[in-house]
C-alpha positions, 0 to 999 in steps of 0.5 A: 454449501458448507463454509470450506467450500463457500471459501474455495468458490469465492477465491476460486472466483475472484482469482480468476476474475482478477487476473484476467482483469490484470492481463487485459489493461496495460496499466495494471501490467507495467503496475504488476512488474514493477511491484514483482521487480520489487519484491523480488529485491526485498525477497532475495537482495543477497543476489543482487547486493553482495556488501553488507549495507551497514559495513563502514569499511569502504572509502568515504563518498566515493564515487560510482564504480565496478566494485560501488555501483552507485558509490559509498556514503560519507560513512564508507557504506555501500549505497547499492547495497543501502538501496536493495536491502531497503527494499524490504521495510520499504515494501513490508510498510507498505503492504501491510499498512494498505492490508491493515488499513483495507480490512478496517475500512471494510469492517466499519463501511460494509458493517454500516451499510448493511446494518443500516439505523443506530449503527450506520450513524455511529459508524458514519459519525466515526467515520466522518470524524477521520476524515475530516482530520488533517492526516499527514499533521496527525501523522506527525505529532503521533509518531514524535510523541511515541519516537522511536517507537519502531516500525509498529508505532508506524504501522499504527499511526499510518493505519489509524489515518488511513482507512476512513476515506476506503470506508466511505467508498465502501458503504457507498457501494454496499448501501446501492447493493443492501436491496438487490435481489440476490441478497434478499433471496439470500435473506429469504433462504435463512442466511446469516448476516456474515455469510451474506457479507462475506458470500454475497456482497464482497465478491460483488465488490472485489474490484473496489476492495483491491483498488482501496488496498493500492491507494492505501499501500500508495499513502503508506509508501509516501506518507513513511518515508516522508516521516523517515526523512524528517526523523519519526522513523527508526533511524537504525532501520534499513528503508529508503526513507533512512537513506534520505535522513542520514543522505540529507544530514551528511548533505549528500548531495553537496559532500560528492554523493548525490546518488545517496538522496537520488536513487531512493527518491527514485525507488520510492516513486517507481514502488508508489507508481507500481501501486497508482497504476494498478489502482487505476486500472482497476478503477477503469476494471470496477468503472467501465465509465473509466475505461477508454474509448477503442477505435472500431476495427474496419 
């Protein structure tokens, strides 16, 4: 079998897989429109918001109304057109920090269960390392040292604290597969190391993979705008995280625009939500222990 199509019966299967484990779970549903609705926001926000969001050419604080749906902010912007157009960075953070964090944690927790010896212990230690380290203070003296930094220095520091809790899931699944039949037929036939990982182990472990790259999209949605809101982001920038920094600056709340710190506080929950009930479902899809009991049909 040839790598290209190797590839193609890998995809072929664990799309079908996948999606026929979405339509069966309500959970992964609503998860699924939420994240859909989303990006559609971030792909296309010139259809929903016609303002420019950083124009300050509109009564200040006004209040919710046919041309503001939402209102202005003490600067004149639009806050409709804030929230919409931050969909994008607020969505671009959170997917590819939870890409980036996930090939990481697959890199060094597969890598160490299957190598096994040395290596497992190095990669174990290193591991073990992050984990103990409190994240989210991490986070914080990182990105003010390197202040506007912009969304890379972000990226970084949120992937750098976010990738070792999936590794360890990871080698623990992998080490319970290391001795199974198939991948000793695999061993026997003169298969090389990276063809078992990537043809033999990770199919078997797709369900776990998925939910490791939600729960790590979940903490780069949170984890970001938290340090967009205390000022470690870019402040220039157009996210949901920005809007609650110059919101709470302005005391939004107190000076008549209170839909300025609500609506992105909002956005952000629903997009975390969207990702937390797609990771559970495929918890219960990857568990079965998980999944609840349904009446017997009389």
């Amino acid at each position: 079998m040839s790598l290209r199509e190797g590839l193609d019966r890998l995809m072929t299967g664990t799309s079908g897989n996948l999606a026929r484990a979405v339509a069966g779970n309500k959970k992964a549903l609503t998860g699924l429109t939420l994240l859909l609705i989303f990006a559609f926001m971030a792909i296309f926000p010139g259809l929903l918001a016609h303002d420019n969001p950083n124009a300050e050419i509109y009564p200040r604080s006004a209040a919710p109304s046919a041309s503001h749906l939402l209102g202005t902010t003490s600067y004149g912007q639009d806050i409709f057109s804030q929230w919409v157009f931050g969909t994008r960075e607020s969505l671009f953070l959170a997917i590819v920090v939870g890409g980036l964090a996930t090939v990481l944690s697959v890199l060094i927790g597969v890598t160490a269960a299957y190598r096994g010896g040395v290596v497992d212990v190095a990669l174990s230690l290193f591991t073990d390392v992050f984990l103990v380290i409190p994240a989210f203070p991490l986070v914080v003296v990182i990105a003010a040292y390197s202040k506007n930094g912009g969304n890379s220095i972000l990226i970084a520091v949120l992937v750098v604290t976010g990738w070792s809790y999936g590794a360890r899931q990871l080698r623990s699944q992998a080490l319970s597969l290391r001795n199974r039949d198939f991948l000793a037929a695999a061993r026997v036939r003169g298969e090389r190391q990276w063809r078992i990982i990537v043809f033999e182990i990770l199919p078997t472990m797709t369900s776990l993979i998925v939910a490791n790259f939600l729960g790590a999209a979940v903490y780069a949605v949170l984890a970001a705008a938290g340090l967009q809101f205390i000022g470690l982001g870019n402040p220039d920038g157009m996210s949901w995280g920005t809007m609650l920094f110059w919101a709470e600056n302005n005391e939004a709340l107190q000076a008549g625009s209170p839909l300025w710190a609500i609506m992105p506080g909002i956005a952000i929950a629903a997009l975390g939500g969207a990702f937390a009930l797609l990771n559970y479902a495929f918890d219960e899809i990857g568990n079965p222990s998980l999944r609840p009991v349904r009446r017997a049909r009389g």
